[in-house]
C-alpha positions as CSV (number, residue, x, y, z in Angstrom):
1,X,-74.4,54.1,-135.8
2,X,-76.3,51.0,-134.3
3,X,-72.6,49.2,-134.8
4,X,-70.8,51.6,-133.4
5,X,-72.8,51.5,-130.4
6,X,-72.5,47.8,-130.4
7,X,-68.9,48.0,-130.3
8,X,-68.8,50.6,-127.4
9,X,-71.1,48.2,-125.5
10,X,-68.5,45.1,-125.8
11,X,-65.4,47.5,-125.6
12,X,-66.8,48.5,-122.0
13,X,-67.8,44.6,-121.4
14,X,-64.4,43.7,-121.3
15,X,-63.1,46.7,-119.9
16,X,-65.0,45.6,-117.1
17,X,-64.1,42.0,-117.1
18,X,-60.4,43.2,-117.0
19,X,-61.0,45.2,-114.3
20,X,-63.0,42.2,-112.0
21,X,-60.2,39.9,-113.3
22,X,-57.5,42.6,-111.9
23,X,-59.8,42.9,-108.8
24,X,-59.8,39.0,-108.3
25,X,-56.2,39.0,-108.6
26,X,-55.3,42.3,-106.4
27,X,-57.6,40.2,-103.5
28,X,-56.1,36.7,-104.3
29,X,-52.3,38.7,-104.0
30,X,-53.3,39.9,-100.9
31,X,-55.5,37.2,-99.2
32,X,-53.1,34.1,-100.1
33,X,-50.0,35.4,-98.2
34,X,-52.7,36.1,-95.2
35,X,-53.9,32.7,-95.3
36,X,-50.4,31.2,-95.7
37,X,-49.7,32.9,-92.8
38,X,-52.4,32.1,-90.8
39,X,-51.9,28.6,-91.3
40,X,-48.5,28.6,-91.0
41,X,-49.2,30.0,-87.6
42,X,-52.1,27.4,-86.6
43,X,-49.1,24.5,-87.8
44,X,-46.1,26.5,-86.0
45,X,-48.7,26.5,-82.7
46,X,-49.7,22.9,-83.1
47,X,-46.0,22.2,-83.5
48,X,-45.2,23.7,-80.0
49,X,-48.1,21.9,-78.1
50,X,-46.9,18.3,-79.7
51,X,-43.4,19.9,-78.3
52,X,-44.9,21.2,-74.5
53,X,-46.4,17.7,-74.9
54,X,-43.3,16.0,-75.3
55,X,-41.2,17.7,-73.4
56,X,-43.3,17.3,-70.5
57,X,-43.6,13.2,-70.9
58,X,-40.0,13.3,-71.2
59,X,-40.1,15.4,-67.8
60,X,-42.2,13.1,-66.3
61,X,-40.1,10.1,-67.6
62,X,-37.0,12.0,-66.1
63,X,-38.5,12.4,-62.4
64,X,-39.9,8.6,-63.1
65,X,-36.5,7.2,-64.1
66,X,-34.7,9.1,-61.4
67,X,-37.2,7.5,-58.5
68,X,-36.7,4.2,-60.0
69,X,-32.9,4.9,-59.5
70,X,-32.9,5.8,-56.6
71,X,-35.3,3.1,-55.2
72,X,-32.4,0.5,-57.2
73,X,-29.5,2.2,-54.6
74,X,-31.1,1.8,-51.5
75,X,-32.5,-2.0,-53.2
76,X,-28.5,-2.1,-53.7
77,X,-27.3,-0.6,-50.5
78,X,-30.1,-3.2,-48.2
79,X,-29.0,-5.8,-49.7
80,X,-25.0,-5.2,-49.6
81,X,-25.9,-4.4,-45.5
82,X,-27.7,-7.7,-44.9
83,X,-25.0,-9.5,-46.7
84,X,-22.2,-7.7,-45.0
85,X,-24.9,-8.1,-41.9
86,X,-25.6,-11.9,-42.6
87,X,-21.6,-12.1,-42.9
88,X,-20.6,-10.2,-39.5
89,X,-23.1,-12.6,-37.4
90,X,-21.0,-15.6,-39.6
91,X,-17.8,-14.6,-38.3
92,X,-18.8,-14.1,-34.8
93,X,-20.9,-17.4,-34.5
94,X,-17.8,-18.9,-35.4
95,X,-15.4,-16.9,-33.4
96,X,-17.7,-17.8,-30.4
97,X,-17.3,-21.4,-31.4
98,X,-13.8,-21.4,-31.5
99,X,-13.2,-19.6,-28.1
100,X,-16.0,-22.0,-26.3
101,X,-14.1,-25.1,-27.7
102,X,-10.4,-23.5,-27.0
103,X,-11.7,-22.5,-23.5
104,X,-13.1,-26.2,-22.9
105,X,-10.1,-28.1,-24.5
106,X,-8.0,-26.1,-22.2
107,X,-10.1,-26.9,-18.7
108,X,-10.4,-30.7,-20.1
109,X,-6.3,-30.9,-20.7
110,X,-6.0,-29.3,-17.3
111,X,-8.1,-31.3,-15.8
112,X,-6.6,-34.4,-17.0
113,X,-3.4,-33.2,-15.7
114,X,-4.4,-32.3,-12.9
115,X,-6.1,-35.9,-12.2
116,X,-3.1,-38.1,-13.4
117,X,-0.3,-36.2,-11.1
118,X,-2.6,-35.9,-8.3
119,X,-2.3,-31.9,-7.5
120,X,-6.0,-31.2,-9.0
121,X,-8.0,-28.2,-7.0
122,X,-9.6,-29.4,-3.9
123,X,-13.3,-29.1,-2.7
124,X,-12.0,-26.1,-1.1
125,X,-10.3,-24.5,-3.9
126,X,-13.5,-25.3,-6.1
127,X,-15.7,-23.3,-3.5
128,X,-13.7,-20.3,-3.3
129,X,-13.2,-19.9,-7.3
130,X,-16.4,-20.3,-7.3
131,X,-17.5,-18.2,-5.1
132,X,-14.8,-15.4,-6.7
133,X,-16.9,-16.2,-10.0
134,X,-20.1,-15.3,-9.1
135,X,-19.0,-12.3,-7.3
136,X,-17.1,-10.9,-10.1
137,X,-20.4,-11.7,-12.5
138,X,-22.6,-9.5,-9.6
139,X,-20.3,-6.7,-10.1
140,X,-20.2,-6.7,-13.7
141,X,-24.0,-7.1,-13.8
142,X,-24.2,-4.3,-11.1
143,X,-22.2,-1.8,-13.3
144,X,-23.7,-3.2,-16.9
145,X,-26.2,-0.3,-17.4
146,X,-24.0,2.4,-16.6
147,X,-21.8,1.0,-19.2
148,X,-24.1,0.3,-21.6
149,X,-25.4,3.7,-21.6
150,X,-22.0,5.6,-21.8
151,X,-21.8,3.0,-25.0
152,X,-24.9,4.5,-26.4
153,X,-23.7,8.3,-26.1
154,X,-20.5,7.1,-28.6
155,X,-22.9,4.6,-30.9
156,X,-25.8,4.1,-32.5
157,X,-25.5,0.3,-32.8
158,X,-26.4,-1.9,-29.5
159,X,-23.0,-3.9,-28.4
160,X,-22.5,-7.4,-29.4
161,X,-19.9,-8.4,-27.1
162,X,-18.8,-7.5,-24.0
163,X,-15.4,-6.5,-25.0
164,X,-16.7,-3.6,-27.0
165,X,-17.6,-2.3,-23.5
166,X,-14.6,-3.3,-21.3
167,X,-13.5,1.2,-21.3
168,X,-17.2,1.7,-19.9
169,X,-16.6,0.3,-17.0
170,X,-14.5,2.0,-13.8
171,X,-11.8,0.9,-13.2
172,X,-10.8,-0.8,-9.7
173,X,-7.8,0.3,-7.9
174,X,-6.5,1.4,-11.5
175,X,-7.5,-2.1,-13.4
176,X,-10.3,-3.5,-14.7
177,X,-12.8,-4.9,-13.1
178,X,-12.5,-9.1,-12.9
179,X,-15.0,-10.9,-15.5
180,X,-14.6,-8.6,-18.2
181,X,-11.9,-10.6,-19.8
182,X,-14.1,-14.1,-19.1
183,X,-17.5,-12.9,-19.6
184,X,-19.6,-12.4,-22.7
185,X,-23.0,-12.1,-23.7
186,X,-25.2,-15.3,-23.9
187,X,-27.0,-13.9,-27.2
188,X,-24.1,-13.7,-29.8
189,X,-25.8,-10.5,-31.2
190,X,-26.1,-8.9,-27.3
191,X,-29.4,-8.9,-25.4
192,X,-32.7,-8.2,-26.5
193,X,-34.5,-6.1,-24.6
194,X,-36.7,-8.6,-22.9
195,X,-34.1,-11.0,-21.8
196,X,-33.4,-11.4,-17.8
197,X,-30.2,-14.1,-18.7
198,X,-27.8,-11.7,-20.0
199,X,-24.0,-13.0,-19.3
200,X,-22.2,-15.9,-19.6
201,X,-19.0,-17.2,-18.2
202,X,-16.6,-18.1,-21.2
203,X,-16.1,-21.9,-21.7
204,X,-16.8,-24.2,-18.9
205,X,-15.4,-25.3,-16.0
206,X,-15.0,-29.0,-14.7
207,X,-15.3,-29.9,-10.9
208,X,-14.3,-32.4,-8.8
209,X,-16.7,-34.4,-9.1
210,X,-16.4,-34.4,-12.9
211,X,-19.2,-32.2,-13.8
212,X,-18.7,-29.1,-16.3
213,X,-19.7,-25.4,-14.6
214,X,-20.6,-22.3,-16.2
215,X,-21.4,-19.1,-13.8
216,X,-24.7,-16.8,-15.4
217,X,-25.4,-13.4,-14.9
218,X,-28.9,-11.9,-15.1
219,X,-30.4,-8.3,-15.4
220,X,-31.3,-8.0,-11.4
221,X,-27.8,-8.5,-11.1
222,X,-28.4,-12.0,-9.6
223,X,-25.7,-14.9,-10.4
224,X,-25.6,-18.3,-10.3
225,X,-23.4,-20.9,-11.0
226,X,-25.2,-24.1,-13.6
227,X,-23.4,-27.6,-13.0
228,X,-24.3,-30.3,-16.4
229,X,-23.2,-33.3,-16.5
230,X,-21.9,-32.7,-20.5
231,X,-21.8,-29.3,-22.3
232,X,-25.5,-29.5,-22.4
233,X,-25.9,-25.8,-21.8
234,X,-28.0,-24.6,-24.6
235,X,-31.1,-26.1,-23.2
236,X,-30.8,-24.4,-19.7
237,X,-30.0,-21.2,-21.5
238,X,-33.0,-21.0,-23.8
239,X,-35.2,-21.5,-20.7
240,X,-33.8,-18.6,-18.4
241,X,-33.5,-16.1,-21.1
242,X,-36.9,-14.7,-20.1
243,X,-37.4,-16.3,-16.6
244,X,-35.7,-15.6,-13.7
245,X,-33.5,-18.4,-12.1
């Protein structure tokens, strides 16, 4: 009997070691898919904030790349206008140039002709071209600042030679006014706002007595007429483009 009870006694030991094992396993069947899923999860949510991350560095990488490329244009744009800039104030230096030499070849050969066949302009021609000079350079400077502001109402850029305001001025007796065909700015770009020496006659003119002449027109509308000995005029001009005369 004492074995028999023995044997009941390890028949119900393993019994209930089977059952824990079966236990342990039921728990591990259902805890290990929860865990795998939970960490999944916790790696899937990590994976997104690397990816947020990311995508927002490439973002910011976008609006930084996009800044740089469009400070490069305008870089690209500057530096195209100051060359085509640099180039413009080229050309018309030399255009100037050419028309001050062409204008003072001419008055030399025509002097010269004049001289050697004896029919050169008299004192009293001199005086009254002259005089026909300086009023035609009052006139223009009279009616400059009309003209220069009917110019601004069709531009944005300040004129840099007179001819590009030849229309703005009225017309006399259905032509335009004298001067505007042999006048010019002294500055090659136009005037600066603080200059009182703003026109120039074109070329020079030689008198009688051998001399070259050049008739200025300032901002008071006063004019005068400058007589050099050579075509020294640079000098004169540089000290009258703020002072008065």
């Amino acid at each position: 009997m004492g074995k028999a009870a023995h044997g009941c006694s390890k028949r119900a030991l393993k019994m209930r070691s089977r059952g824990l094992a079966l236990t342990v396993l039921v728990l591990l069947a259902v805890a290990l898919p929860v865990t795998i899923l939970r960490l999944t999860q916790l790696k899937a949510h990590s994976v997104r904030e690397s990816l947020t991350s990311l995508a927002n560095e490439i973002h910011q990488l976008e609006v930084e790349n996009g800044r740089l490329s469009g400070m490069l244009r305008d870089f690209d744009r500057l530096q195209s206008g100051n060359e085509e800039e640099r180039e413009l104030l080229r050309l018309r230096n030399e255009v100037s140039q050419l028309r001050e030499q062409t204008n003072t070849m001419a008055n030399r050969h025509l002097g010269r002709i004049q001289q050697e066949s004896g029919v050169g302009p008299g004192p009293r021609h001199e005086t009254e071209l002259s005089a026909q000079t300086l009023e035609a350079m009052q006139n223009i400077c009279r009616e400059l600042p009309l003209a220069m502001e009917r110019f601004a109402r069709d531009h944005t850029n300040q004129p840099s030679s007179l001819s590009e305001l030849r229309k703005y001025f009225p017309l006399i007796d259905g032509r335009r006014m004298a001067g505007l065909y042999t006048f010019d700015f002294v500055r090659e770009e136009g005037p600066r706002a603080e200059d009182l020496l703003i026109l120039g006659e074109q070329g020079t003119r030689e008198t009688a007595d051998g001399k070259r002449a050049r008739v200025y027109g300032f901002r008071d509308g006063n004019a005068v007429e400058v007589r050099r000995e050579e075509d020294d005029f640079e000098i004169w001009e540089k000290e009258h483009f703020t002072s008065p005369p």
